[in-house]
Every structure is written in C-alpha cells, then in structure tokens.
N, C-alpha and C positions, 0 to 999 in steps of 0.2 A: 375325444377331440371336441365334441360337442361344450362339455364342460371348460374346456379350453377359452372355446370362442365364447362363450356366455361372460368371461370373466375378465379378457382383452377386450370387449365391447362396452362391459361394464366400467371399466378404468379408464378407459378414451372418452366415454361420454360423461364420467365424473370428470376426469380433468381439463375437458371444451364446457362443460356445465363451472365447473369451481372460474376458470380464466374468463368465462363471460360476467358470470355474477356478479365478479371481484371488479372488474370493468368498470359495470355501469355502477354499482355500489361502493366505487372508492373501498372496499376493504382492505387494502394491500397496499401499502404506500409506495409511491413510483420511486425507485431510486435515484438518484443523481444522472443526468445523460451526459456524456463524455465526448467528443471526437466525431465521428463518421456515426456513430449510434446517433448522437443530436440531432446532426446534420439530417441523416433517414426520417427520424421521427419526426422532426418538425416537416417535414416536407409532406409524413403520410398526413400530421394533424394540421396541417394548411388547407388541404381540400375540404375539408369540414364535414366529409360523409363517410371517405373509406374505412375507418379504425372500427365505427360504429357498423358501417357494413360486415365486417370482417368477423365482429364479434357476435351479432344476430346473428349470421349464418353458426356460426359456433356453437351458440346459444341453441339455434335447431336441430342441430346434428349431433349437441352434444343427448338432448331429449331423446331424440332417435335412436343413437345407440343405446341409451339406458333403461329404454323401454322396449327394445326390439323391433319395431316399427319400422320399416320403409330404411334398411340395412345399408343396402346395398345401393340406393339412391343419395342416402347422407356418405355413405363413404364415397362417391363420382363430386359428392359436391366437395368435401372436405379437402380432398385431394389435394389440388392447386393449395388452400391453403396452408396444408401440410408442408407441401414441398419449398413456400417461401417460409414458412418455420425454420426450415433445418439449413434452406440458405442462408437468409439471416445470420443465423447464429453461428452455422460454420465460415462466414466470412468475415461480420461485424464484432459478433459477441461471442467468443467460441466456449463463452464461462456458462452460458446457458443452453447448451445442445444437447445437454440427455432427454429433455422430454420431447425435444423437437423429434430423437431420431426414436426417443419409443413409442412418437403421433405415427412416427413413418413406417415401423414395423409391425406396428399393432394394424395399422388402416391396410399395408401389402397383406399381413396374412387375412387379415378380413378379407381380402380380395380375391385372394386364391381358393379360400374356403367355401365364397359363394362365385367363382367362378362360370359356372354355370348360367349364374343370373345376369353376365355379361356378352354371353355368344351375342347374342341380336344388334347389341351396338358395333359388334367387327363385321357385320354382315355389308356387303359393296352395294347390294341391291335386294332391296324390302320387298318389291312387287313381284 
C-alpha cells in the first residue's frame, strides 16, 4: 500500500508541477476557446489574479506531493481546486475530464490513506 501511495502522490504532484510550469512558461499552446468555455475563461482572465492564484497554489502542492512534504496539508488545499477541475470539464469541456477525475481519485485515496491526519479538523471543540 505504501508503494501505492508513493506513486499516486508522485503523478498528482508531476501533473499540478507539469500544468503550472507549462502555465507561466507558455509551453503548451492554448487551444482555440469555443462557446461557454470562452465565455468562463475570459471572465476567470478579467480579474487579473485568479488563474495565476490557482496555478501557484498548484505549483506548491504540486512540490509537496513530489517531495512528500506537508501531504496531507497540500491535499485540504488542493481539494477545492480539484473539485472545480472535474466541474469544469464535466459540464463545459467533457473532452478534458480524465485527469480532472484521476486529480480527484488520486487526492480521495490520498485522503483516506492519511485519514488519521485529519481527525482534529472534525473535532466540534479543541479546548
């Protein structure tokens, strides 16, 4: 199991590492925006921070996972962006959902693996 998660960890934080780098480095040419995809993107790239937020956080959690480092902190933050991954694309772009849903399966069983390391934030009362 252990070997398991060393290797789901490793390919979630290569593929939040390759999608940020490719980001800020223009490596990947942007495809054509079409319809309701346009529409989304121009409205995320209007506010002039979030895209860039979205990918520095990527950027750090993709580090995290591939270094083993603070796990189980980059997967609470990853999370939220995971799940408008898989939104996205399962309602705008349904051509691009396999890596959304293997962000979202790889980051659940990460989560159940170090489950443990999440009791204290279900806790009603810390004192």
């Amino acid at each position: 199991m252990k070997i398991a998660v060393i290797i789901v960890r490793t390919l979630i934080g290569l593929l939040l590492l390759f999608a940020s780098v490719s980001y800020f480095f223009n490596l990947v040419p942007q495809p054509e925006l079409k319809g309701d995809v346009k529409t989304f993107m121009l409205g995320v790239n209007a506010t002039g921070y979030l895209m860039n937020l979205i990918k520095i956080t990527e950027l750090i959690c993709g580090i995290a996972f591939i270094t083993g480092r603070f796990v189980t902190l980059a997967n609470v933050v990853i999370f939220p962006i995971v799940i408008n991954i898989v939104l996205f694309h399962g309602s705008l772009d349904p051509s691009g959902i396999g890596a959304g849903l293997f962000l979202l399966i790889g980051v659940l069983f990460l989560a159940w693996y170090h489950r443990k390391n999440y009791e204290s934030l279900f806790v009603a009362k810390s004192f």
